[in-house]
N, C-alpha and C positions, 0 to 999 in steps of 0.2 A: 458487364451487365448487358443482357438481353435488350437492339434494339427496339423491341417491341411492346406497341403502346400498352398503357394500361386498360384495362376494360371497366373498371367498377368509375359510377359515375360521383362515388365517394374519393378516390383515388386522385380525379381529376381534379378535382376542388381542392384539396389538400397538396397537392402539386403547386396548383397553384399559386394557394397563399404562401406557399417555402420561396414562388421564383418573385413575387412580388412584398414578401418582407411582413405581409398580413397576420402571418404564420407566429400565433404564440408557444413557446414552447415549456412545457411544466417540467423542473426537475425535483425527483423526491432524493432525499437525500442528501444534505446540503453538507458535506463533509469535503474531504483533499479529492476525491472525486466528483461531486457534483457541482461545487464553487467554481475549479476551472473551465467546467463545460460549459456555466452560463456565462463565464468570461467568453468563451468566443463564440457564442451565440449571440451576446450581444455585441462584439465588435463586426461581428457579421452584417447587424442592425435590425437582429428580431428581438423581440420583448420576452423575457422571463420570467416565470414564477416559480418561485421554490416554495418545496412542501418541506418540513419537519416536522416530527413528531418532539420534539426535545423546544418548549417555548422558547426556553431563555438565548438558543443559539435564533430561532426569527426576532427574537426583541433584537438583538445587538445588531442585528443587518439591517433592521427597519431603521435603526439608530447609526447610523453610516458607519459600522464597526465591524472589524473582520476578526475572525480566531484563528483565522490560516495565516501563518507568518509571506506565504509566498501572494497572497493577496490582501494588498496593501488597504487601510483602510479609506483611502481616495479614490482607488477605484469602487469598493462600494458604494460612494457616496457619487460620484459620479453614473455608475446603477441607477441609482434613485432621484438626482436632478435630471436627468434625461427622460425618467419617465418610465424608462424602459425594463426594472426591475419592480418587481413586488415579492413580499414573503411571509407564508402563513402555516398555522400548525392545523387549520382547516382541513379536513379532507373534504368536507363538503364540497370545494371550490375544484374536486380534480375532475370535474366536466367543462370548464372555463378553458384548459389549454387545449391546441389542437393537434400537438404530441406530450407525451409521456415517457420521458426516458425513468427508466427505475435505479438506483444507485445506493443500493443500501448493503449492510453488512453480509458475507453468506460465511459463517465463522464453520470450526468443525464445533462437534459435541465431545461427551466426556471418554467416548469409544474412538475417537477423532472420524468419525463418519460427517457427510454433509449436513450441514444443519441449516435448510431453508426457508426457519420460519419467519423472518423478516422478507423473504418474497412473497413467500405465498401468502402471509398476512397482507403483504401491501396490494397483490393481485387480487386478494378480496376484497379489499376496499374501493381499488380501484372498478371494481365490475358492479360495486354499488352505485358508482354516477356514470361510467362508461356512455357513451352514445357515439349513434354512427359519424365514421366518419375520421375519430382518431386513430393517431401512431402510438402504438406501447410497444416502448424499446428497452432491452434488458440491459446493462453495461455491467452487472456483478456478476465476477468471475463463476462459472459453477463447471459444471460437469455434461458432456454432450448428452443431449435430449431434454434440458430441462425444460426449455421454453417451446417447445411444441409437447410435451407430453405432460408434464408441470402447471405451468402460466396457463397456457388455450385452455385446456376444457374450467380452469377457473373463472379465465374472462368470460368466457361462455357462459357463465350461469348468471349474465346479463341476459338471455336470452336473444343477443346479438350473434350473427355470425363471422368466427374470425377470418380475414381477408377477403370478404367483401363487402360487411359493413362495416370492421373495423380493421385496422393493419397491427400485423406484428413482426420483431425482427430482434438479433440479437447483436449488439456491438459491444465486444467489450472494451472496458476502459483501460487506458495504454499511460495512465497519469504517472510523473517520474518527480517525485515531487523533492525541490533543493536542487533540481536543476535546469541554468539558468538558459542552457541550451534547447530544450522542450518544454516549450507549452503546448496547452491542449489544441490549439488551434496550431502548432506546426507539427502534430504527429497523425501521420495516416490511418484512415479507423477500417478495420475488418467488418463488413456487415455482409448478416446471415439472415434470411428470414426465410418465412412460411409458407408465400406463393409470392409470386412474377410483381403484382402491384406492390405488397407489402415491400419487397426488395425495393424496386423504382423510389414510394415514398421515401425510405428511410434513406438510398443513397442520396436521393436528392437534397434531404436536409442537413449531411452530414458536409456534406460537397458546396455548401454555403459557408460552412465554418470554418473546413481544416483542413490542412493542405493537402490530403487525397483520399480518395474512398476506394476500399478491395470489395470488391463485391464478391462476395461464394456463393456456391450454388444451395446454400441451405445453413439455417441457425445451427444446424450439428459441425458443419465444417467449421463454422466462428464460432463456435464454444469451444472445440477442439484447438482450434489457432491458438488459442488464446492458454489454455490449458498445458503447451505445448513449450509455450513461449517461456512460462516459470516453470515447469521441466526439465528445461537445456539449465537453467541459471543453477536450480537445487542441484543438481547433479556434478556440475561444473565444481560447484563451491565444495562439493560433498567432496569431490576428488581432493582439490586442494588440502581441504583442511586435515582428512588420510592423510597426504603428503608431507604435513607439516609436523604429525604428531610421528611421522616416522622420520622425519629430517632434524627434529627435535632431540631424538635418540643418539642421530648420525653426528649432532652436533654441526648441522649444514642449514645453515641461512635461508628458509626457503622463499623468502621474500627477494632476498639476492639470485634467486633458481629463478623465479617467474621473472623477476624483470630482464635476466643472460635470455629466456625461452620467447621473452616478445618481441625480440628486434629482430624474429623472423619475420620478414614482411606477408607469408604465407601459410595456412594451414593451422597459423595456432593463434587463439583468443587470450587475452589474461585474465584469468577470475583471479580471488584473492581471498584468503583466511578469513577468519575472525572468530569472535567467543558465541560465535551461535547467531540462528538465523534470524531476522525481523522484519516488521512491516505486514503489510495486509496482504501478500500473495506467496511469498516465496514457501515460508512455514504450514501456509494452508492450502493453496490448492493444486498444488502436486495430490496432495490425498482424496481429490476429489475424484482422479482419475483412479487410481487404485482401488478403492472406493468399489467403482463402477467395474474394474476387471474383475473384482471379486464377484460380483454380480454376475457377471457373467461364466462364473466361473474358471476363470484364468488369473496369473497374478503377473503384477507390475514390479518385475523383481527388484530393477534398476531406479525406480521412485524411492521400495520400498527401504531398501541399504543405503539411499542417501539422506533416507527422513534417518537411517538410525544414526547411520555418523553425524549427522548437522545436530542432532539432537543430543547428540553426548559433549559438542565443545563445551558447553559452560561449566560441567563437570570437570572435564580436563582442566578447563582456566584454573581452577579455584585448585585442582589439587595442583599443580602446576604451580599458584600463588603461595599453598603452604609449604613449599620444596626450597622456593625462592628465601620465603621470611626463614624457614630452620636455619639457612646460610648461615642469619644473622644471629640464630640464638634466638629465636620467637617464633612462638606458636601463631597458630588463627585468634582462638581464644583470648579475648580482653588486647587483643592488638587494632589498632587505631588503623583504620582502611578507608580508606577515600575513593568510588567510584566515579569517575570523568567522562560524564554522557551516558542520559537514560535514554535519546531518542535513537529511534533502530539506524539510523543512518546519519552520514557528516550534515551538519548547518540545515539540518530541518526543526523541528518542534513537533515533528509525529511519533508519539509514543509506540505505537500498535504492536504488539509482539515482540518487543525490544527485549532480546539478551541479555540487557540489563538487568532487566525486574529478575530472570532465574539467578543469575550473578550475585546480586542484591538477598534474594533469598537463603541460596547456600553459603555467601560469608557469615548470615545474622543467624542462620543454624550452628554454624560452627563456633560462633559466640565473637563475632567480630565489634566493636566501636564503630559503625556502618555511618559512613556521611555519602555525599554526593554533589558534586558541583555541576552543572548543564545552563549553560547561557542562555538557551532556547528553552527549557523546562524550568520555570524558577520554583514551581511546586512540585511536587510527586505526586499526579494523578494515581488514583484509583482504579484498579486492573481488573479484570471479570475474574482471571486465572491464578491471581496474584494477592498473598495476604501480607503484605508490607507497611510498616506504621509510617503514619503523617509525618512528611521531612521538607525543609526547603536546601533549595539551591545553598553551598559554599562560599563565599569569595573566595579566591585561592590568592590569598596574601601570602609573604612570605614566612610569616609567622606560623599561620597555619598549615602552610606545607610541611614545616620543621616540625613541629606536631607528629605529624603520620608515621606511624610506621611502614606504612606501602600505599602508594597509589598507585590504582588499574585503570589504564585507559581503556575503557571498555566502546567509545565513541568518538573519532577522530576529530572532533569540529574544530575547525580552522582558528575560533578566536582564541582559544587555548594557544599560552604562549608557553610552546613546549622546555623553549630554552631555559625559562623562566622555572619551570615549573622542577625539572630535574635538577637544577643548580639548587634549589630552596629544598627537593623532598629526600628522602632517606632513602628508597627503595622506589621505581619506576617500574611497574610492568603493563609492558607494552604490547598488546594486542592486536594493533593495527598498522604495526609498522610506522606508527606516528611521530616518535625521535628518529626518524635515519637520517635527517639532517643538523642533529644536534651534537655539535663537537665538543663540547666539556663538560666534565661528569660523565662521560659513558659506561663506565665501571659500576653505575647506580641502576644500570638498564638494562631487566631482564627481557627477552623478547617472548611471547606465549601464543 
């Protein structure tokens, strides 16, 4: 970042309440992204408020109670003895903070194109109490230009003007949620903004909380960063899982391929299979970019062949899964299946995009006995995308293993006692590589 001072005498003020702690910071969004950002806002030692539009998730905060398994509900309640948190479904109160970070859903539509009407709705809201003076900072993933060509002329119709009565900038959020090695305050944040002050603000605030700030030269280069960043991983995985349905053929282990290909110390990363993509970026905003080449009239060939391969695993799985049962002499139809993990990833509780749910959907089309056990999930939430009937969690007794005609590990979580579970079930199919440490009964272990 540019030594050079700020000039807006709004700038200087808002500098300064960030270096003396005065600085309140509003986050909208109180989800696996906006929770741990006011964890390290306030372990920084600024005060927080969080906006929700969803009551029942500010009732349960105001009431020392968390929905996020990785934030405990002690520390919320330690939030609220200190003083230092408050949470409202108010919008009226979003002139109270003296930043604005925004952290809400940017999902696709049913063309899979961007769909940003929770920003720009929340951008209009916010331009309803706006005044001089504040930071509004973007942190949802979107597509380069959003927030200078998007966001500004909306906040604008405060008839303030941006970056010099108010600041804007774009950081996205880097949150790795289920693991225990990053939190938000030890991951470096990309910030991108509008002009010179807007930049200074935002790095400044960011640089109170967490372990380092990249400053670019503009909110296009950090939407890019970022857009960039779940690019490399879709494609990576896209590769693999090609790999696997052709090593599948080969009758070649390719889980045994990647781990002989990483103990090169140089040159190669390990990504790894699975029944399909989840969570809140990897599945969506690679298409954001594509999206925008299309716009431009160009195409994103290399996005576009790895949304189609990642998007075909779950199909695979399942016909994969009915190749496994004919072995035995059973069909899909009226056979008793057990899925093991709805959330998109190991020893979380975040549903988002989960594999699961299309997994879930093509066994009960093809007329399965459909259960599900998840430690972290004891209900089966309700899907925007997903028409699936009201189910709870399993116990996986040994009884009812012996039941099943096949169980799909479709989510590896840790408390799952694999040994356990292949000695008790009839049929194991293993998705994730999650028996290769289990030595008896492996004759029950199909790998997919």
């Amino acid at each position: 970042m540019s030594p050079q001072p700020v000039s807006s005498d709004h700038a200087k003020t808002l500098l300064q309440s960030i270096e003396d702690l005065s600085c309140t910071v509003g986050v909208i969004g109180l989800g696996y992204v906006g929770l741990p950002l006011i964890d390290a806002f306030i372990q920084a030692g600024l005060s927080c408020l969080g906006f929700d539009v969803d009551g029942g998730k500010v009732e349960t905060l105001l009431r020392g109670r968390s929905y996020i398994k990785h934030i405990p509900n002690e520390k919320i309640s330690q939030w609220l003895q200190a003083k230092q948190f408050d949470a409202t479904d108010q919008m009226s109160r979003l002139g109270e903070p003296d930043v604005l970070l925004i952290c809400v859903p940017t999902p696709l539509d049913s063309a899979r194109d961007p769909d940003l009407r929770y920003v720009t709705s929340t951008c209009e809201t916010i331009a309803s109490q706006l005044r001089p003076g504040q930071l509004v900072v973007l942190e949802s993933t979107t597509y380069p230009t959003t927030t200078r060509d998007v966001m500004v002329p909306i906040l604008e119709t405060s008839g303030l003007t941006a970056g010099e009565d108010f600041f804007v900038a774009y950081s996205p959020e880097r949150e790795d949620p289920g693991n225990p090695d990053f939190s938000a305050a030890g991951i470096p944040k990309v910030v991108g903004a509008i002009n010179h002050d807007s930049l200074a603000c935002a790095s400044s605030l960011y640089q109170s909380a967490v372990a380092g700030v990249v400053p670019v030269s503009s909110c296009e280069v950090a939407e890019a960063a970022k857009v960039l960043e779940n690019i490399y991983r879709a494609v990576n995985i896209a590769l693999v899982n090609e790999l696997k349905v052709l090593f599948d053929e080969m009758q070649i282990d390719v889980w045994e391929v990647i781990n002989a290909a990483k103990t090169k110390p140089f040159g190669f990363q390990a990504f790894y299979p699975g029944p399909g993509l989840g969570g809140h970026c990897i599945p969506i905003d690679p298409f954001y970019l594509s999206w925008l080449a299309r716009k431009q009239g160009s195409n994103a060939r290399f996005i576009e062949l790895a949304g189609e391969v990642n998007r075909a695993m779950p199909g695979y799985v399942i016909s994969r899964a009915a190749n496994f049962l004919n072995e035995t002499r059973k069909p899909i139809n009226g056979s008793k299946i057990c899925l093991l993990g709805v959330a998109y990833k190991r020893d979380v509780d975040d549903p988002r995009e989960s594999p699961s749910f299309e997994l879930m959907e093509l066994l009960l089309q093809q007329g399965a006995e459909l259960t599900y056990s998840d430690p972290h999930v004891p209900t089966l939430p309700s899907m925007r995308h997903h028409d699936l009937p009201a189910m709870q969690s399993q116990e996986l007794t040994p009884e009812f293993l012996a039941e099943q005609d096949a169980v799909l590990i479709a989510t590896d979580h840790s408390a799952f006692d694999y040994a356990a579970i292949v000695k008790h079930s009839q049929l194991v199919i293993d998705t994730r590589n999650a028996t290769a440490a289990v030595t008896e009964g492996r004759e029950k272990i199909r790998k997919c």
